[in-house]
C-alpha positions in Angstrom: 0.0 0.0 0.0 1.0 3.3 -0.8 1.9 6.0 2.1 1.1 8.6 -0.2 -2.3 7.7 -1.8 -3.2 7.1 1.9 -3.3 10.8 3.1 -5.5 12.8 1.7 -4.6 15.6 -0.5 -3.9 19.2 0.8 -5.9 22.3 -0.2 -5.5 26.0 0.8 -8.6 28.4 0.9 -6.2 31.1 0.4 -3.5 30.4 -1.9 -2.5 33.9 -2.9 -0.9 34.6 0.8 1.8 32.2 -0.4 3.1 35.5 -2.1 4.4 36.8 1.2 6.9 33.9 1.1 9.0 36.7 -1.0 9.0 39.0 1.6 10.3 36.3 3.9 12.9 35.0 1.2 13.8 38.8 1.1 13.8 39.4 4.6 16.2 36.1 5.2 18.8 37.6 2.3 18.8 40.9 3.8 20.2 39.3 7.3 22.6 37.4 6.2 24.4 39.3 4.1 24.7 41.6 7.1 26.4 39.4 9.2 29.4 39.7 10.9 29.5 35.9 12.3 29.2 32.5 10.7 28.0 31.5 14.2 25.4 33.8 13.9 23.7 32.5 10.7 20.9 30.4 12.8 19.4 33.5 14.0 17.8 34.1 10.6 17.1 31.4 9.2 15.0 30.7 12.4 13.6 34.1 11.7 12.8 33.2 8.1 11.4 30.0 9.4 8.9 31.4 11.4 7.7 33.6 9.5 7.1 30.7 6.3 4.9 28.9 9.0 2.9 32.3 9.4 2.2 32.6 5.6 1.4 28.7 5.2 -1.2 29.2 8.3 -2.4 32.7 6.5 -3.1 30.6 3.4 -5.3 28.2 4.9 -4.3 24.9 4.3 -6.4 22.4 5.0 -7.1 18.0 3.9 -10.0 17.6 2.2 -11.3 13.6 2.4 -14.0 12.0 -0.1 -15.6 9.3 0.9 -18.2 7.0 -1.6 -21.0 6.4 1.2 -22.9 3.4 1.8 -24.4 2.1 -1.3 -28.0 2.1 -2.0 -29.7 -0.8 -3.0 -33.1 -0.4 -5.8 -35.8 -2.7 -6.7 -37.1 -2.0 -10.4 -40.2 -3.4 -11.7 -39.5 -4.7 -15.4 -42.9 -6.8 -15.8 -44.6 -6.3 -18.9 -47.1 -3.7 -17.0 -44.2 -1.6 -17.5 -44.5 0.5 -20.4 -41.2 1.6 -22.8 -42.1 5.0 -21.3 -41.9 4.3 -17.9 -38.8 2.2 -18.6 -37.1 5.4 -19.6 -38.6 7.6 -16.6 -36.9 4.9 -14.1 -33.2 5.1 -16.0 -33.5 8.6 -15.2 -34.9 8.5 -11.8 -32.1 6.4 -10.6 -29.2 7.7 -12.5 -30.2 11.6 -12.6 -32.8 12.4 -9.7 -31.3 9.8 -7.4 -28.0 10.1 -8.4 -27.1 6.7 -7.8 -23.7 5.2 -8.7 -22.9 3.6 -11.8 -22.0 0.0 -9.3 -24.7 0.7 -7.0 -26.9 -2.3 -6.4 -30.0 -3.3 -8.6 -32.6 -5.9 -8.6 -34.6 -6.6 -11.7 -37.6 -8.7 -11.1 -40.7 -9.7 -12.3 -41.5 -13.2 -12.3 -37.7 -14.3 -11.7 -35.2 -11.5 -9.9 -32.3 -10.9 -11.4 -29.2 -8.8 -9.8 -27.7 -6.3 -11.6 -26.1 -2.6 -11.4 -27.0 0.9 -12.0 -25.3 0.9 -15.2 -26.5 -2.1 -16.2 -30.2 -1.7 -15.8 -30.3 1.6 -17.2 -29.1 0.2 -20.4 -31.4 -2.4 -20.2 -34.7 -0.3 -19.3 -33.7 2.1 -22.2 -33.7 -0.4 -24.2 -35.9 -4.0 -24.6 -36.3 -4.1 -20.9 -34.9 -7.4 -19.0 -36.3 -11.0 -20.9 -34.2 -13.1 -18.0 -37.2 -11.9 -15.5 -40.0 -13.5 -17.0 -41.9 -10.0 -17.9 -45.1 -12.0 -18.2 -45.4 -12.3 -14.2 -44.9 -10.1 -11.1 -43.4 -11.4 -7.8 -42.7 -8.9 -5.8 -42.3 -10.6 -2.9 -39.8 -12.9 -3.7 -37.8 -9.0 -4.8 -37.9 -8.3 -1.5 -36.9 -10.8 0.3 -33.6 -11.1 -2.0 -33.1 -7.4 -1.4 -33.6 -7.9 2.3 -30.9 -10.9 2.7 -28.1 -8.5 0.8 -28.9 -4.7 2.8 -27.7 -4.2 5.8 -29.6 -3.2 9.3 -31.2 -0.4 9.0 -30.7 0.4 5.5 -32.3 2.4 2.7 -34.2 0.4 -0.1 -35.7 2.0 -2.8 -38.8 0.2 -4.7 -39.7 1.4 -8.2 -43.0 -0.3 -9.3 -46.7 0.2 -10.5 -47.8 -1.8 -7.7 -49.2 -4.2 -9.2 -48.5 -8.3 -8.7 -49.9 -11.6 -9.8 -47.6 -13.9 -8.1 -46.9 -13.9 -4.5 -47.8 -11.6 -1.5 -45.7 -8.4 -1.0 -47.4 -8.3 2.5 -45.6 -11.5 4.2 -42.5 -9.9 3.3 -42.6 -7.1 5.6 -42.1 -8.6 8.4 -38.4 -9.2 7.0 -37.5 -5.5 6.4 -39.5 -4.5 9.7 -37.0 -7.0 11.8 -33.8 -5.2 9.6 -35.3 -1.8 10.6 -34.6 -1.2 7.0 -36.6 2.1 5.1 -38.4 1.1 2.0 -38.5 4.3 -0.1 -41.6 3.8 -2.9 -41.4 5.2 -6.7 -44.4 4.9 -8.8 -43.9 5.7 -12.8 -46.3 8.0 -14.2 -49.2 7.3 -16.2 -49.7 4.3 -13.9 -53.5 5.0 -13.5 -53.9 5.3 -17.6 -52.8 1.6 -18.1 -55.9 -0.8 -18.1 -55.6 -2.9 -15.3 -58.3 -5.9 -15.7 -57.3 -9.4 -13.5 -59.1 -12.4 -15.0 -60.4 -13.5 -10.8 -62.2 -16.8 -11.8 -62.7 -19.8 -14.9 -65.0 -21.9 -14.0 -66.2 -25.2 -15.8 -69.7 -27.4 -15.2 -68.2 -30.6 -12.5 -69.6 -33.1 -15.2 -69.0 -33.0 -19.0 -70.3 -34.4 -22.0 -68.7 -35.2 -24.9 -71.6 -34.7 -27.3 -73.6 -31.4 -25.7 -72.3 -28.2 -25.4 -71.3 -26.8 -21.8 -71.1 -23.4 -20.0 -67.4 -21.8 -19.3 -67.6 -18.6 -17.0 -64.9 -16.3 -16.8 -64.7 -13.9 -14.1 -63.0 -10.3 -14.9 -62.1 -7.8 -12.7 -61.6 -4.2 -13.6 -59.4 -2.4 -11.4 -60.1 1.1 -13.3 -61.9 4.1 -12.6 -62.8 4.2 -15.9 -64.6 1.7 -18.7 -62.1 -0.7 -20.5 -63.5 -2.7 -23.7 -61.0 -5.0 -25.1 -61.2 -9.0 -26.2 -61.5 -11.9 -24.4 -60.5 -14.6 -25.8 -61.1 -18.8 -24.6 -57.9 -21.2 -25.6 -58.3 -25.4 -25.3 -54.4 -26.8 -25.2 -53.6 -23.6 -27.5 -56.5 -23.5 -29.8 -58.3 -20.9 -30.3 -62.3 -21.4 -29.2 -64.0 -18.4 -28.7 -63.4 -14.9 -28.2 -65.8 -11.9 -27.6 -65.2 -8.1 -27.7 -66.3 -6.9 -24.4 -66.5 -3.5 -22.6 -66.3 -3.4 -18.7 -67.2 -1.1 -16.5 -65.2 -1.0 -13.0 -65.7 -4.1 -10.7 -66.6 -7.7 -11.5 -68.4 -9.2 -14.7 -69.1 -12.5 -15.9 -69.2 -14.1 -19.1 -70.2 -17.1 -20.3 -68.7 -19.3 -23.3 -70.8 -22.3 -24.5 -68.3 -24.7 -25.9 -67.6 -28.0 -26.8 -64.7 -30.3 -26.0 -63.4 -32.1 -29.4 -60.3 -33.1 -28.1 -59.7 -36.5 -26.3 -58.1 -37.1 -22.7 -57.1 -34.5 -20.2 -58.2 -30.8 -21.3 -56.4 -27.7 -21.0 -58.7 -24.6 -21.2 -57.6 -20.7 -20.3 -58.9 -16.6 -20.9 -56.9 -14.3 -22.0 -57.9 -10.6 -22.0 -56.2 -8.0 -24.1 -57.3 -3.9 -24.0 -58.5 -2.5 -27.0 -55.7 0.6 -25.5 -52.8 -0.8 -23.8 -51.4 1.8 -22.6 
């Protein structure tokens, strides 16, 4: 290790003083040309010495140390909820509002959490977002419980996300950061009430099925809007297309039912899928 990169660099709030060191240089000439003695020569060069410690105080030195800080671990939300435009509004946030550094901590999740860096994940929500997280789900609990195992005791986290999840429960994972006495610091991307937020709650199917008549299939959605969203819903058997219907729904729970028939032998696959008219 080097002595010298160990002590911090010196800096003087008032440089120009160093300009009296003339006048002392001057002064120290003057006396010893005038002397009579070589015995007497340490008379002013103690003189001259004093007087170079009185301009170096005059010009204020002083050792200026920089530390990096404790880092600051994020959470970033890259499910497909997550528009391109929000993408871009969370590289900012964390390299230009928070000001975090470029090797600062960063975990990527959606339905898998992925660990990455500031760096890193701005270059990857600027661009096709993060296809190692499984944008098709949102675990948010299983995000903070990583983040929770890797922060230290009381710690800052910071949690960019639209809030929304459809695997997990956030909630059981508070009790983790609450032990840590760790701070959770929230960001929520704009626009986040414009995107159409429908769940599919239930599919349900009659308990006996024929193979010749026709049966009932209910699906259940649930619009989490304040506002109307019409968009197609649309019935799959093992990846076949069945049915589909355009449908407009107003906020809470509506019901729809799908008569269909089963033309496929054996064991029977059968799922909704619901995709806005405006996603947002």
């Amino acid at each position: 290790m080097s002595w010298v990169r160990a002590i911090p660099p010196i800096t003087l709030t008032n440089p120009r003083a160093l300009y009296l060191l003339i006048g002392a240089a001057l002064i120290m000439l003057w006396s010893l040309s005038n002397l009579d003695s070589p015995r007497k020569v340490f008379a002013p060069l103690l003189r001259a010495l004093v007087l170079a410690l009185v301009v170096f105080a005059l010009a204020g030195p002083q050792r200026v140390a920089k530390t990096e800080g404790a880092t600051r671990p994020s959470i970033v939300d890259v499910s497909a909820s997550i528009t391109p435009q929000m993408r871009q509004w969370i590289a900012k946030l964390l390299q230009e509002s928070l000001k975090l550094r470029s090797d600062d901590p960063v975990l990527l999740f959606a339905r898998a959490t992925v660990s990455s860096r500031v760096a890193d994940a701005a270059h990857d929500l600027s661009g096709k977002g993060c296809a190692a997280c499984l944008p098709e789900g949102t675990d948010l609990e299983s995000a903070l419980r990583a983040i929770s195992s890797t922060t230290q005791e009381g710690g800052p986290i910071i949690l960019v996300t639209d809030g929304w999840e459809n695997r997990g429960d956030a909630e059981r994972s508070m009790a983790v950061l609450i032990a840590a006495r760790n701070r959770l610091y929230i960001f929520t991307p704009p626009a986040v009430n414009d995107i159409p937020n429908v769940a599919i709650s239930s599919m349900s199917l009659p308990r006996a099925l024929s193979d010749v008549e026709p049966f009932n299939l209910s699906v259940t959605l649930d619009n989490m809007n304040h506002l109307p969203v019409s968009g197609t819903l649309a019935i799959y058997e093992n990846d076949r297309l069945i049915a589909e219907k355009l449908v407009t729904l107003a906020t809470g729970e509506q019901r729809f039912d799908f008569p269909v028939r089963s033309e496929a032998p054996g064991l029977i696959s059968n799922r909704a899928v619901f995709k806005s008219a405006n996603p947002a």
